[in-house]
N, C-alpha and C positions, 0 to 999 in steps of 0.2 A: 825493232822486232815486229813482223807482220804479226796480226791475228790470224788465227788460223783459216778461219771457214774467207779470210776476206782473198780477195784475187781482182788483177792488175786486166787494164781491157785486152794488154797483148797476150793474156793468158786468157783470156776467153777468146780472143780471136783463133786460136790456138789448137781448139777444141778440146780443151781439160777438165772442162764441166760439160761437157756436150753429153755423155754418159747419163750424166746425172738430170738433166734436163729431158730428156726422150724419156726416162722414166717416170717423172711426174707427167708427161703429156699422155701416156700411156695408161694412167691411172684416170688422168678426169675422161678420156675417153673410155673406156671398159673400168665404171665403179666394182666397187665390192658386191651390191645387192646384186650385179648383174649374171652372179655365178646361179644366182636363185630366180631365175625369170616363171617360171610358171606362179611362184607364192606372188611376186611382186604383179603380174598380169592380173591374175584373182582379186589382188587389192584396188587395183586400179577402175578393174571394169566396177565392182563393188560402188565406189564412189561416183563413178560417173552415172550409176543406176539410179543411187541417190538422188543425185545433181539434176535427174530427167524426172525423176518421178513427184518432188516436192517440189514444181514452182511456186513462182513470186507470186502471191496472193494478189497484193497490187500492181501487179505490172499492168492491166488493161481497166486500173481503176480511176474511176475520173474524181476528184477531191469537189471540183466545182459543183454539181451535182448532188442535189439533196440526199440523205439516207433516208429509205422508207422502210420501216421494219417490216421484218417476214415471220412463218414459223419455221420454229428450228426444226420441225419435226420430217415435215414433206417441200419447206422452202414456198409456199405460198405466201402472197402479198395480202388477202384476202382475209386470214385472221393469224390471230398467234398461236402460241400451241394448246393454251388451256381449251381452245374450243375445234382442235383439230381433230377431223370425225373416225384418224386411226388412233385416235386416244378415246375417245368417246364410247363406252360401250352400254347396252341396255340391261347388264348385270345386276340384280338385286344389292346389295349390301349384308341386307340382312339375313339371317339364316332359316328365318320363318318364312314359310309361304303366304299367301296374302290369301288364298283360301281358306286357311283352318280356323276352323267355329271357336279355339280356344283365343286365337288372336282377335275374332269380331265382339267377343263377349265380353273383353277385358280391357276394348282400345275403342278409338273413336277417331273419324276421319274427319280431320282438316285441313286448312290452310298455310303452309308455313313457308312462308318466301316467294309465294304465289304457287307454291308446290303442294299436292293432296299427299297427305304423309299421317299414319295412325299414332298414337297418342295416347299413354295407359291412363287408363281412367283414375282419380283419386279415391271411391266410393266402388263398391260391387253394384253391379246389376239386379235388377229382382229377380230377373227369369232366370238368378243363378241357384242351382239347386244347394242346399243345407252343406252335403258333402262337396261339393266342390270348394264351398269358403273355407278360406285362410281362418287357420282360428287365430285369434289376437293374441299376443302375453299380457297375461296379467300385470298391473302393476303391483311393483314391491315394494311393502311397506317398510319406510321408515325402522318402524317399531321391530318389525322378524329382522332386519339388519343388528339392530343393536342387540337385542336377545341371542344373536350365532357370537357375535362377538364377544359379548359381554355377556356369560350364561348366567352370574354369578354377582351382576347389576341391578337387583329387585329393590335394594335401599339405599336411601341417599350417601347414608355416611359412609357404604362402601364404593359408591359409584367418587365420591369425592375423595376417598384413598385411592382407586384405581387412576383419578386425573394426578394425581400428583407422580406417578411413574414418568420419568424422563426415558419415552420411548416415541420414535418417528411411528411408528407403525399402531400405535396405539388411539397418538393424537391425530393421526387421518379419521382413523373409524370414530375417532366421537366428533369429527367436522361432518359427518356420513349421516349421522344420528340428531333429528331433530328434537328427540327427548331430552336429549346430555346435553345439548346448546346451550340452556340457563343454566345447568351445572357449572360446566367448564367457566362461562363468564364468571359466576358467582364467585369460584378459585382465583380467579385471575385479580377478581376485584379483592380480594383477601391477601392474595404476596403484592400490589399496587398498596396496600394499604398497613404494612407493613414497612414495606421498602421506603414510604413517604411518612413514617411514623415520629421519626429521628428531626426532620426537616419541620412537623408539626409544631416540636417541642421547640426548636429553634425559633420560628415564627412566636410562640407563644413566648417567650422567656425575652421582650426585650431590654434586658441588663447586658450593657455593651462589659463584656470580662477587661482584664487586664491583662497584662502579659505575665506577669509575676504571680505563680500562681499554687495554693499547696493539695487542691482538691481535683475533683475530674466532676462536673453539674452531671446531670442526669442523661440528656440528652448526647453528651460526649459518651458516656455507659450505652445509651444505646447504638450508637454509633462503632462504638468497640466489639460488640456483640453482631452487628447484622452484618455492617460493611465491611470489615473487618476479618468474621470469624471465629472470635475469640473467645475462650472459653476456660476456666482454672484447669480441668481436666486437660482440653487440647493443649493449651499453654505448656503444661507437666509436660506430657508425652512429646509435643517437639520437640520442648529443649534435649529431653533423654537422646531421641533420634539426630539432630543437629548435630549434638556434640559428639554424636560416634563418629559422623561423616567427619568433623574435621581433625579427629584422634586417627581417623584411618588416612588421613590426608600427608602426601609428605612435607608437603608446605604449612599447614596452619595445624601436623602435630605435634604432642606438647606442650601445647599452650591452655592453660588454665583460665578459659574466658568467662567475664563477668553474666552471670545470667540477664542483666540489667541490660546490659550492653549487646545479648543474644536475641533479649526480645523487641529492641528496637530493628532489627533485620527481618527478624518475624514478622512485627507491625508492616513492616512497609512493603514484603512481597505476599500478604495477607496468608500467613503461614504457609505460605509455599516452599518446601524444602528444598527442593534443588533450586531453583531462582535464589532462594537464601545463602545455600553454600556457594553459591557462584558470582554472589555481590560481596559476601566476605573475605571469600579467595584475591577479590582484585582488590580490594583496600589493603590486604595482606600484601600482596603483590609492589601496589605503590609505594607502600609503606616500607617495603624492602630494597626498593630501588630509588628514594629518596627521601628520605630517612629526615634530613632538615626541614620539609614542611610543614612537618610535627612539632615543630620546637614550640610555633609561639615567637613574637614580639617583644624587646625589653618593656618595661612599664613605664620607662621614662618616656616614651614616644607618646605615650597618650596625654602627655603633657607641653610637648618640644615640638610637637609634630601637628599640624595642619590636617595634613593628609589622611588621618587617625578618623576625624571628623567623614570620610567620602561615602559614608552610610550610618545609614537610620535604622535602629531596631525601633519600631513605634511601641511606646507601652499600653497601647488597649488592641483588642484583637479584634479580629472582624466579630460580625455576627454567628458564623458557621466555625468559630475560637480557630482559624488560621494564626498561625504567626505572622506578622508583614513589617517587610525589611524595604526599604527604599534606597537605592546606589547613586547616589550621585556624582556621576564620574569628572564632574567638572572641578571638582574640589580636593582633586588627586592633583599632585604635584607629582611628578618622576624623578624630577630632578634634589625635591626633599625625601621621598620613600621610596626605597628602589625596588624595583617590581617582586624582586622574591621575597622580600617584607610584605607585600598586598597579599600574594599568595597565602603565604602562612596566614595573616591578620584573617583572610577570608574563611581558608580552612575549620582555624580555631573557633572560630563566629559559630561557622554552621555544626559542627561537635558537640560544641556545646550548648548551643540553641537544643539539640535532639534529647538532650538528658532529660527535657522536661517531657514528660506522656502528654500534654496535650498539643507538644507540637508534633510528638510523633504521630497522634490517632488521627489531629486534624490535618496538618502539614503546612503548607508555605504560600504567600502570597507576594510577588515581587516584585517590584516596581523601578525599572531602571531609567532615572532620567540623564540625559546627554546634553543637557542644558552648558554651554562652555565650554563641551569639549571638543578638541581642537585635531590635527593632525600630529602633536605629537603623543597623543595618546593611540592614535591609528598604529604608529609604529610598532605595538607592543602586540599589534593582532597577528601575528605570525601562527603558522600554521605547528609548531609547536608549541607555542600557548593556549591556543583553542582545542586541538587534541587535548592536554591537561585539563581546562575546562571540561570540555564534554566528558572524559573517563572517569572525574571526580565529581563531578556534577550528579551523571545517569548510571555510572558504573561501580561506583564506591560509598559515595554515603547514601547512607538509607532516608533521603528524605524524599517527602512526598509534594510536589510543584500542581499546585493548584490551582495560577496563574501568573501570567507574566505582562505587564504594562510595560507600554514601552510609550516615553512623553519626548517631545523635545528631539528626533531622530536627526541626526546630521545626514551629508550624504552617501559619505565615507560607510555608513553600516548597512547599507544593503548589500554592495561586496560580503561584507562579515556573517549578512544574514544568510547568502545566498550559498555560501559554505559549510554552515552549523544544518540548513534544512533539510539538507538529503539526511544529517544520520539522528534524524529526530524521529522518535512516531507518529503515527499520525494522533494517536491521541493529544500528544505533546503540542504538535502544530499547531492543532485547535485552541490550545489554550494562552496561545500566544496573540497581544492586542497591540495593536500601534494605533495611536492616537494622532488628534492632530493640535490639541491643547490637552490642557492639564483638568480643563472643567468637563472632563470624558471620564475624567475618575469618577466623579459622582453618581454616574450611572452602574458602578461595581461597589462603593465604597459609602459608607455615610458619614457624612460630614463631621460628625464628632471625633472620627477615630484620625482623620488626615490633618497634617500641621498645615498652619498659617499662610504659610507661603504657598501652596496650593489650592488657596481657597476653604480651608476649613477651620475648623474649631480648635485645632491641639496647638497651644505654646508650646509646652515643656514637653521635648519631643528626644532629646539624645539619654541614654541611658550611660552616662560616663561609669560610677559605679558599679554598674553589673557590667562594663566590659574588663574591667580593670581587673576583678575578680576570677571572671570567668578564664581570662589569660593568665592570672596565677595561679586556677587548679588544672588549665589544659600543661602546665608540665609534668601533672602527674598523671595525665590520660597515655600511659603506653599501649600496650602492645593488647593487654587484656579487658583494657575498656574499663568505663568508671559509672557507679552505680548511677538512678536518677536522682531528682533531687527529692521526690517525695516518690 
């Protein structure tokens, strides 16, 4: 079967496409624009006007041949435009005339740039008469500033009630005032001396504490009172307020919580109520979503178990009565304590540690050495482990991190560190140290409180009976928390 459109040469000899051929010759002869000649003539000449009217800039230009600059202005070779004389006019500037008695009287003719040009004088004339002088302003004193401000500023011990107003606009005007100067300092050197009142006693009291402990020294009293906030009155009145917020709460209503247990959340968001309701919510929270970290450790492990041993509660406290725990992860077996045993063991630690008030007032000092640990312990850093760290660490228990040493770093923990630091604070970062030995403690720590093996003074350094203990009354820390111990 032929194609259609195909045809044989005795059919074109034929003339059977002859039709159809005179048709196409017909069209490239007479196009379609050609029905439109006057638009298409218009366009034509249009371009060719173009084509005559813009030559080749360089068609008669020689490359060989230096360039010598000209002005743009009239095309001369002779200057450029700045000094061409259709730009140049002998027009004033200014809008004085160079006549008037008021501009001779008050200027002065010289030289500037080899140019005669007048000059306001700094000083009047003599020949200038009384009324024509500027009269001066006065200066203003100090003292009428502080009197418009301050009408009510005539004695000391009200001008020093009025500094202690926490107002921007208050403390400019007595920065304005050179009377109030020695006031304001004198306030300032009075909350300085205060605020370092606490740190005095510390300095003066050196009896290194212990960690076991049934009193609060004096210095910890002050410390509870400045730093703190605290007060029997305020104390009352939060807990009243606290306990509505989480009676009104759907999640932590219901629950009949220990006041002991309310003032440690207190302490540590220095009774700040909602920061408080909102660190309780999430230990509710974890605590409702994994229920077994709560348990605790058999007791036989503190006997059977090695890994039991992978921290140090130290029994004397710093000088500022921190608690200070020491980790030492090299001495963790995985393969004898399985990691959700550490969690708990850690938990229970830190729980229980909080029941004492002077770890809640002063807080925590912590030292993780990595001394032996290896990549199978890297394994465990996964990103939901460390999430659990941080939410239980910053988010749920109420303790207060007042340092953190870091001795012995492998290389595997910068990965680990470079993870935890974005959701730290900055306060927090700062309080973070990495070492390059262990004799860098000594510049935080004094020698009596640090065991042997780090260069110091302490043997007897594990507290086996207060862990043992403390794991047999965290089964009874539920849900409503368990008094302190004094």
């Amino acid at each position: 079967m032929k194609p259609k459109f195909s045809a044989t040469q005795a059919e074109r000899n034929k003339g059977l496409f002859k039709p159809r051929f005179d048709n196409f010759t017909k069209k490239l002869k007479n196009p379609s624009h050609s029905k439109h000649p006057s638009k298409w003539d218009d366009y034509h000449q249009q371009k060719d006007h173009q084509q005559n009217g813009f030559q080749n800039k360089n068609k008669n230009y020689h490359y060989d041949k230096r360039y010598s600059p000209r002005c743009f202005e009239c095309g001369s070779f002779e200057h450029l435009k700045p000094q061409c004389p259709r730009i140049r006019t002998n027009e004033k500037i200014n809008c004085v005339s160079s006549n008037d008695d008021l501009l001779e009287s008050n200027t002065i003719k010289g030289k500037v740039n080899a140019v005669f040009t007048r000059s306001q004088t700094k000083t009047p004339t003599e020949d200038q008469s009384p009324k024509e002088k500027v009269e001066q302003p006065k200066e203003i004193l100090h003292s009428k500033i502080a009197e418009e401000i301050l009408p009510l500023a005539d004695e000391d011990l009200s001008i020093k009630e009025l500094i202690k107003v926490n107002s921007k606009e208050f403390i400019e005007a007595q920065h304005q005032s050179r009377e109030l100067s020695p006031l304001l300092s004198e306030s300032k050197n009075e909350n300085s001396n205060m605020s370092s009142s606490s740190s005095k006693l510390i300095q003066e009291s050196n009896e290194i504490l212990c960690f076991e402990m049934n009193h609060l020294p004096d210095f910890v009293l002050k410390k509870l009172e400045e730093e703190i906030k605290e007060t029997p009155e305020k104390r009352r009145k939060s807990l009243l307020e606290l306990k509505k917020l989480l009676d009104e709460d759907q999640l932590t209503g219901g629950i009949d919580f220990h006041e002991d247990f309310l003032t440690q959340y207190l302490r540590y968001s220095k009774y700040d109520i909602q920061r408080t309701f909102f660190v309780m919510r999430s230990m509710r929270l974890l605590r409702k979503k994994d229920s077994s970290l709560f348990d605790g450790i058999p007791d036989e492990f503190f006997l059977t178990k090695d890994s039991t041993k992978c921290f140090l509660i130290l029994p004397k406290r710093c000088p500022e009565g921190c608690t200070i725990i020491v980790f030492q992860y090299g001495k963790y077996n995985p393969n004898e304590l399985p990691i959700d045993d550490l969690k708990r063991l850690i938990l229970m630690l830190f729980m229980q540690i909080l029941r004492d008030p002077m770890s809640q007032i002063n807080g925590f000092k912590v030292i993780h050495d990595f001394k032996g640990a290896t990549l199978l312990h890297f394994r465990y850093c996964t990103p939901p482990n460390l999430y659990l760290v941080y939410r239980a660490a910053f988010l749920c228990i109420p303790a207060r991190y007042k340092a953190s040493h870091i001795i012995n770093e492998p290389q595997w923990l910068k990965p680990v560190w470079t993870i935890l630091k974005p959701f730290l604070s900055e306060k927090l970062r700062n309080r973070v140290y990495f070492h390059s030995s262990s004799d860098k403690l000594f510049d935080y720590f004094p020698r009596a409180i640090l065991p042997t093996e780090y260069g110091g003074d302490l043997r007897e350094n594990y507290l086996e009976n207060w862990l043992r203990k403390a794991n047999a009354d965290h089964k009874h820390h539920g849900v409503t928390g368990q008094p302190n111990y004094f």
